[in-house]
C-alpha positions as CSV (number, residue, x, y, z in Angstrom):
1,X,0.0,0.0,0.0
2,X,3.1,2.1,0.7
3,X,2.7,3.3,-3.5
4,X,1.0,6.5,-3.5
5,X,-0.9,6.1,-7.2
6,X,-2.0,2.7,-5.5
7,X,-3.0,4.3,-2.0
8,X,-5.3,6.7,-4.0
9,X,-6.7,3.9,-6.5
10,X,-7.7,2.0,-3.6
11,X,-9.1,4.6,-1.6
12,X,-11.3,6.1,-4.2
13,X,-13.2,2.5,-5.2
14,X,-14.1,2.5,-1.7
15,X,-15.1,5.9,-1.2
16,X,-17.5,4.6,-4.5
17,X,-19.4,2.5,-2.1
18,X,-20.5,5.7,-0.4
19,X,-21.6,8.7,-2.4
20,X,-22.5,11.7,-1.9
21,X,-26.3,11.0,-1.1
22,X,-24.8,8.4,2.0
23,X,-23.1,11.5,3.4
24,X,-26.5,13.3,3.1
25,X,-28.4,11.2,4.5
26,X,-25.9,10.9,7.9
27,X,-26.2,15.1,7.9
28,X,-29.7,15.2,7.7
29,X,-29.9,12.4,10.6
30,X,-26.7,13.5,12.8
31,X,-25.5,9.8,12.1
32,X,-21.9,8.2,12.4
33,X,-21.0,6.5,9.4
34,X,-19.8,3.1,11.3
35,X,-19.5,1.3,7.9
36,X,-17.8,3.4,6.0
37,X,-15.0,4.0,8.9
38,X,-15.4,-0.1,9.3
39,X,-14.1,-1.0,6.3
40,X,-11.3,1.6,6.1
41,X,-10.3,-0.3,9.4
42,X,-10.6,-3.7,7.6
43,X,-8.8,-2.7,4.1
44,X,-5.8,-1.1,6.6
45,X,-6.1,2.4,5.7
46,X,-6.8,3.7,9.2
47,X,-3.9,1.6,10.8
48,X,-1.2,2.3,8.2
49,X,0.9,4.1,10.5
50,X,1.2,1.7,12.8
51,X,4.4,-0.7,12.6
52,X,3.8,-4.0,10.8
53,X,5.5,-6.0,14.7
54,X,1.8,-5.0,16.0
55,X,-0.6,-5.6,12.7
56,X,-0.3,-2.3,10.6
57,X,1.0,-1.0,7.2
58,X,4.3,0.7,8.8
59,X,4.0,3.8,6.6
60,X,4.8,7.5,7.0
61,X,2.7,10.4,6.9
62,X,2.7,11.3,3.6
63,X,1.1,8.0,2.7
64,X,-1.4,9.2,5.5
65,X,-1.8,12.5,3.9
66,X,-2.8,10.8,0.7
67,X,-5.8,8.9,2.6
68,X,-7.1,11.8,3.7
69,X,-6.7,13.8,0.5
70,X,-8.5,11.2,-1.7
71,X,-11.5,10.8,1.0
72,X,-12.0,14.1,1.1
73,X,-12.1,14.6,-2.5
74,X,-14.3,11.9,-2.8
75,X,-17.0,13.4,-1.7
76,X,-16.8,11.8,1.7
77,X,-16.4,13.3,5.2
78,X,-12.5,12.5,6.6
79,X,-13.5,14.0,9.8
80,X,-15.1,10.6,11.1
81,X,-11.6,9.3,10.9
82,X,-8.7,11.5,10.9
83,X,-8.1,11.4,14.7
84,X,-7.2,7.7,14.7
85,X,-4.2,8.8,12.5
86,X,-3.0,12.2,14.4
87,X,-3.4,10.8,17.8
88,X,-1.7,7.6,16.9
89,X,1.3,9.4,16.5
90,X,1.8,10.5,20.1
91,X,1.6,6.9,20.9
92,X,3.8,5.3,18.6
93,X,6.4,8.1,19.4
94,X,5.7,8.2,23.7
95,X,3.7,4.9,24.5
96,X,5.5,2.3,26.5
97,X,6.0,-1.1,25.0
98,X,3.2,-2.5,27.0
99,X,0.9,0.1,25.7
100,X,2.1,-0.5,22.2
101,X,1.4,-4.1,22.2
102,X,-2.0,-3.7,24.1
103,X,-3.7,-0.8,22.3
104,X,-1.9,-1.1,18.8
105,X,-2.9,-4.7,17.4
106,X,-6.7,-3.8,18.3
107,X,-6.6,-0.8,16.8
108,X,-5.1,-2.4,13.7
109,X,-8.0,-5.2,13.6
110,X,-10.8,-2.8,14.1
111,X,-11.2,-4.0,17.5
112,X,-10.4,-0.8,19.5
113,X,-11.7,2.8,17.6
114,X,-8.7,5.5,18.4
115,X,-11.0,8.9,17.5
116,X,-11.2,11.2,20.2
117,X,-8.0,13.8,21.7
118,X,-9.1,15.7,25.1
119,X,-7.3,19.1,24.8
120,X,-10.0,21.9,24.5
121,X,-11.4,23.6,27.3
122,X,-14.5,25.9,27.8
123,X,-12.0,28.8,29.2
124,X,-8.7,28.0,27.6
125,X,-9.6,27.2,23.8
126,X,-6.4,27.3,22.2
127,X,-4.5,28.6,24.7
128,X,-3.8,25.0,26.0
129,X,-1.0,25.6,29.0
130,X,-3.9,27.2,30.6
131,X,-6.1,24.5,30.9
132,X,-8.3,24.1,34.4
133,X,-8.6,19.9,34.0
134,X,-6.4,18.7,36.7
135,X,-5.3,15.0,37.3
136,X,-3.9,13.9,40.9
137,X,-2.1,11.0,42.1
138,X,-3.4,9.2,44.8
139,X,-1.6,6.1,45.7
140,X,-1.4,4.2,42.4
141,X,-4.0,5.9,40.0
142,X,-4.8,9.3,39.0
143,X,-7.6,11.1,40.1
144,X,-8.9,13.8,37.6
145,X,-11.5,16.6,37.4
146,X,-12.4,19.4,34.7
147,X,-14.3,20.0,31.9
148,X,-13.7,20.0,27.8
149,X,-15.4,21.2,25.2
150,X,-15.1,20.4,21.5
151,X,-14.1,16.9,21.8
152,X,-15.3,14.9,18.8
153,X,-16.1,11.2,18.4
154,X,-16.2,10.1,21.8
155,X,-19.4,8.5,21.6
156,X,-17.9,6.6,18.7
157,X,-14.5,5.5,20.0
158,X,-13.0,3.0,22.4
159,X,-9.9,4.9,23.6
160,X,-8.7,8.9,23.7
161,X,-5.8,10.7,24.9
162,X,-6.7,13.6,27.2
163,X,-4.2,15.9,28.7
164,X,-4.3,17.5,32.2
165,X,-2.4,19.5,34.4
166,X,-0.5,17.2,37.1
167,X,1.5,20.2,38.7
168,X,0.2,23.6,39.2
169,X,1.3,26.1,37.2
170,X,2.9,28.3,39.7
171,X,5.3,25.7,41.0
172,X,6.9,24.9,36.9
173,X,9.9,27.0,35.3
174,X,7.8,27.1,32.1
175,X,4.0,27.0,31.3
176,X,4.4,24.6,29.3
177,X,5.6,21.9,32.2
178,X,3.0,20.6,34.4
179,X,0.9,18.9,31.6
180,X,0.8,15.0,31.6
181,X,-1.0,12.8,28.8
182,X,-3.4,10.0,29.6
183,X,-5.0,7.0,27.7
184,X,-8.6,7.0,28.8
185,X,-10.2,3.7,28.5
186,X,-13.8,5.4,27.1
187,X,-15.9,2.3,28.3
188,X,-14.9,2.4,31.9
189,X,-15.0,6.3,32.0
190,X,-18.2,7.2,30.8
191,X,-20.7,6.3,33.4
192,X,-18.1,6.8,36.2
193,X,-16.5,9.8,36.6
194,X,-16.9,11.1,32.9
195,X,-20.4,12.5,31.3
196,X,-20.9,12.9,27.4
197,X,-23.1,15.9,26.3
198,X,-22.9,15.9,22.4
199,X,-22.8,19.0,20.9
200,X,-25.5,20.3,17.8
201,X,-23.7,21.8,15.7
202,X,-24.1,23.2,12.0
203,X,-21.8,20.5,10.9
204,X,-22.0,16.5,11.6
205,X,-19.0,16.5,13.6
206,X,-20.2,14.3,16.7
207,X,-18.2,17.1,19.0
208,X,-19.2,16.9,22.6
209,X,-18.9,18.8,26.1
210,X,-17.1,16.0,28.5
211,X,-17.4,16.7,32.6
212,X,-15.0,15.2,34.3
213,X,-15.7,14.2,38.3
214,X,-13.3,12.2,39.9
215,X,-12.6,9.9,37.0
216,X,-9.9,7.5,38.3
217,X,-7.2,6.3,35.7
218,X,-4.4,3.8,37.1
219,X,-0.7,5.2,37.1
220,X,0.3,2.7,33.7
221,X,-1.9,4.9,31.4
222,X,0.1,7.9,31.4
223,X,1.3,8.5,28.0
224,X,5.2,10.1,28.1
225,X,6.3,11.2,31.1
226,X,4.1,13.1,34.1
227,X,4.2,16.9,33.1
228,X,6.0,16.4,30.3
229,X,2.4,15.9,28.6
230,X,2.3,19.2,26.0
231,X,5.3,17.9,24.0
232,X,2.9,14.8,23.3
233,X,0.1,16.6,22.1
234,X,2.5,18.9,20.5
235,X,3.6,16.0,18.3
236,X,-0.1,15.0,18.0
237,X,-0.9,18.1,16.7
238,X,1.8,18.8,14.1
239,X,0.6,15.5,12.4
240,X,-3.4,16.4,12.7
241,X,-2.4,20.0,10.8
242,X,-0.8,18.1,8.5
243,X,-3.2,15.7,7.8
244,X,-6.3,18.6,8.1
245,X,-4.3,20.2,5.2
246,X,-4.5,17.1,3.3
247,X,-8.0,17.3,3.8
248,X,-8.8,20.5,2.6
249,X,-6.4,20.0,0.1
250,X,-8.9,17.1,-1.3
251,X,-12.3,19.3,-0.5
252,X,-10.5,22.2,-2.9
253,X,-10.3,19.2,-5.2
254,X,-13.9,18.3,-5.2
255,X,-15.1,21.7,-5.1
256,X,-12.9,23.1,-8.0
257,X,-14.0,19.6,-10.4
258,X,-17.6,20.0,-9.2
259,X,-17.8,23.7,-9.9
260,X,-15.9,22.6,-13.6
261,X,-18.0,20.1,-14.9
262,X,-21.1,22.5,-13.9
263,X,-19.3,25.5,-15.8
264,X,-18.5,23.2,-19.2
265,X,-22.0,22.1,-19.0
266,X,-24.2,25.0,-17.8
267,X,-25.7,27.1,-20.8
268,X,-26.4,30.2,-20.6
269,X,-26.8,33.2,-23.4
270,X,-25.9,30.3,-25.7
271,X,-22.5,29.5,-24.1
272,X,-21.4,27.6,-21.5
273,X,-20.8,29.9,-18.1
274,X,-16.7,28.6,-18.4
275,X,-16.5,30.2,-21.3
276,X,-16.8,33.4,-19.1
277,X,-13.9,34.9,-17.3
278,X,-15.8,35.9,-14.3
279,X,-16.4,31.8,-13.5
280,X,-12.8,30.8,-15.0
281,X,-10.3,32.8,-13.4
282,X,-11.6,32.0,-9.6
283,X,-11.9,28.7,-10.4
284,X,-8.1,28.7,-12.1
285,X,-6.7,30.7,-9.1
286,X,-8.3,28.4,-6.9
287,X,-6.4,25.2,-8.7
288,X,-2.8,27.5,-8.5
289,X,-3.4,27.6,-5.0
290,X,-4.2,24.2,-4.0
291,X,-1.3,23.0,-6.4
292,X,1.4,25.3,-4.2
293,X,-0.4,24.3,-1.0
294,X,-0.5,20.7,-1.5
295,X,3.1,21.0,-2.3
296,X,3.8,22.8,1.2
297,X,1.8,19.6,2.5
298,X,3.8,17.2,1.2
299,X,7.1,19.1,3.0
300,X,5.6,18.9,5.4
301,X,4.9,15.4,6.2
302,X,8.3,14.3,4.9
303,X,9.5,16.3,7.6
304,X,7.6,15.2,10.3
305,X,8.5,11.3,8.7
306,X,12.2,12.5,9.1
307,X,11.6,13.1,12.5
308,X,12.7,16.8,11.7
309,X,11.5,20.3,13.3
310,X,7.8,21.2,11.2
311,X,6.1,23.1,13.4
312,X,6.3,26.0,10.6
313,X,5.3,24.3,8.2
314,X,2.7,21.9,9.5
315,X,0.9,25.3,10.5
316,X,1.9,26.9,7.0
317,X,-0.1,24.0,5.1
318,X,-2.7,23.8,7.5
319,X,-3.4,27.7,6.8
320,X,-2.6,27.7,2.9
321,X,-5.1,24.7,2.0
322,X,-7.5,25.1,4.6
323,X,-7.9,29.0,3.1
324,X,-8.2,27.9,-0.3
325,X,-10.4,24.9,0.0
326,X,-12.9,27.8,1.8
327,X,-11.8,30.3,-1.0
328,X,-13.0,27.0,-3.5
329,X,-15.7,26.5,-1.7
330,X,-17.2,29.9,-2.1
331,X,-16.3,30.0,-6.1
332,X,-18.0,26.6,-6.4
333,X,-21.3,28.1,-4.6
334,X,-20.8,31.1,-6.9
335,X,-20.9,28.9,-10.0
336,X,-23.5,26.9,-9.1
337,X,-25.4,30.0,-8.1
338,X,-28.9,29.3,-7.0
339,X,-28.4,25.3,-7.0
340,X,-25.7,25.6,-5.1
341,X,-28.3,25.9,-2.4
342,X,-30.3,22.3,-3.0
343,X,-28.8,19.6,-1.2
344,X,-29.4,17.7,-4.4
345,X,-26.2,19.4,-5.8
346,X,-24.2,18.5,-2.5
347,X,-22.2,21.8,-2.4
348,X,-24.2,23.2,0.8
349,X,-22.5,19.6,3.2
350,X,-18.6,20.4,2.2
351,X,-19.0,24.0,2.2
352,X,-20.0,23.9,5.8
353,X,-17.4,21.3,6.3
354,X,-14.5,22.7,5.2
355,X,-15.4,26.0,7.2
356,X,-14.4,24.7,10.1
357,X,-10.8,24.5,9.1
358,X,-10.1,28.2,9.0
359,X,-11.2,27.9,13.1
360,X,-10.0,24.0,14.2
361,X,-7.4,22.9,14.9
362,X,-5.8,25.8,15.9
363,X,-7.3,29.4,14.1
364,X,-5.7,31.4,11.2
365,X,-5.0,34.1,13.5
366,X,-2.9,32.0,15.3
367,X,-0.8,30.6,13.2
368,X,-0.1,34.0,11.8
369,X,1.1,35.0,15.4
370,X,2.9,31.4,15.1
371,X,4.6,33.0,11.6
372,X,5.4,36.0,12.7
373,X,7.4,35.4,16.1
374,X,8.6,32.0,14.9
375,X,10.0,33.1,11.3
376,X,10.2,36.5,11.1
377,X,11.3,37.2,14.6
378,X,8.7,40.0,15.7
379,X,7.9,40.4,19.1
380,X,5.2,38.1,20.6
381,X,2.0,39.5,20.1
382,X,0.2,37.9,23.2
């Protein structure tokens, strides 16, 4: 599978099985699409980073990338899945062995789903070495209390990795100490110590609110060292902007060939609407853009399979494609004009989809303040 021609082959005669009205019909109902996300479990695409020792493809991110891309452009919705990727990466890179052998062969098999990353907070958003969730260590578990906000999928997974703050912030040389990961067993939790409250939201996103009351996790499922935690997610979250890129970098796909085959087809004043500037120039600038962006994308990921610094650029592609697949969006509802509107045409579902890229993860604003101190050397701006 490790060919990328192959990879996308593959992906798009499954994605066949599931076209656009399956997608519909899930948004219209606020359904989980369990089958479609089964059988990219059972054909491997969901565990191909995981080493072949414990059942998985042993591939890198950019074959990852390529997953996502052709889903996305597909017609289908990679947000059901993408987590099982992003978050796999902190625990390939930090997981003891005896959490690599007991969580990585189920997830490989389908057995265990790996969807859902606890980071967000109602009062800290983004700014995550400010988050209230606080884990304790009592004897030989940990103890933990808080709240999080925006935490997708965990009605639909088996496993997440939620971060908390083991030492208070006062007492650490940096804000960014004090943080410690955690594997949270989802079955056991929920029901004692940990209450769901899903989310309805203008997308079908399956995010939830998740109160935390003296959930009780043993010592063995702390993921990396205690408050070395951020450096996990950090990792974690390099790969999901990577792979959100990807993503958008498909949706820009579907939305620039959707928008093209309407504008070769669509006759108006005797000619077809393509044959007018005003609908061919957006939709060429918005190809130019995803070409360059998907190009920044692919850096990207060989960097982070290098194991080499991409915090730039994983936030660089993240902001490039996830602006452009909006910007393709909007020329793709202009095209379409007044049908862009019907469900029937399928525009309406991924242009509310890809819209909540330019927000999550991590805003455009942000990563501007990101490019700003990080490459150009300005002052900090917060």
């Amino acid at each position: 599978m490790g060919n990328i021609s192959a990879i996308k082959s593959n992906i798009a005669k499954l994605c066949s099985n599931y076209p656009d009205q399956y997608w519909r019909n899930l948004d219209e109902k606020g359904e989980y699409p369990s089958d479609f996300v089964n059988e990219l479990s059972k054909e491997g695409f969901l565990s191909c980073l995981i080493p072949e020792e414990f059942g998985g493809s042993g591939l890198g991110l950019i074959e990852a990338a390529a997953i996502l891309e052709e889903v996305s452009y597909n017609g289908c919705n990679a947000g059901a899945c993408h987590a099982q990727m992003y978050v796999m990466a902190s625990i390939l890179k930090y997981g003891t062995q005896e959490q690599k052998e007991l969580y990585l062969p189920q997830i490989s098999s389908g057995k265990l789903r790996l969807q859902s990353f606890g980071v967000t907070e109602p009062d800290s958003g983004t700014d995550t070495t400010n988050l209230k969730t606080t884990a304790k260590k009592i004897d030989s578990n940990y103890v933990i209390n808080g709240k999080k906000v925006w935490i997708s999928r965990v009605e639909y997974s088996d496993i997440m990795v939620l971060l908390a703050r083991t030492k208070a912030k006062k007492d650490c040389a940096k804000k960014s100490d004090g943080l410690s990961a955690f594997i949270i067993d989802l079955k056991k939790a929920i029901g004692n110590g940990l209450t769901v409250k899903p989310i309805d939201a203008m997308i079908n996103h399956h995010a939830c609110e998740l109160f935390i009351d003296d959930l009780v996790v043993p010592a063995e499922q702390i993921l990396g060292k205690e408050n070395e935690g951020f450096q996990v997610v950090l990792d974690a979250m390099n790969a999901e902007r990577i792979l959100i890129a990807a993503e958008c970098i498909g949706d820009s796909r579907y939305f620039i060939k959707k928008a093209t085959d309407y504008a070769s087809n669509r006759i108006v004043f005797g000619k077809p609407i393509g044959s007018n500037q005003g609908v061919s120039f957006p939709l060429a600038r918005a190809h130019a853009n995803m070409i360059a962006a998907k190009l920044l994308v692919e850096k990207a990921a060989n960097l982070f399979d290098s194991n080499e610094h991409c915090g730039a650029e994983a936030n660089m592609c993240k902001m490039l494609a996830s602006e452009n697949s909006w910007f393709s969006g909007d020329i793709a509802m202009q095209t379409f004009g007044g049908f862009a509107f019907s469900k029937d045409y399928h525009i309406e579902r991924k242009f509310r989809e890809t819209r909540l890229y330019q927000i999550a993860p991590v805003s455009t604003n942000l990563i501007l303040s990101y490019i700003a101190e990080h490459e150009l050397g300005l002052p900090r701006s917060y």
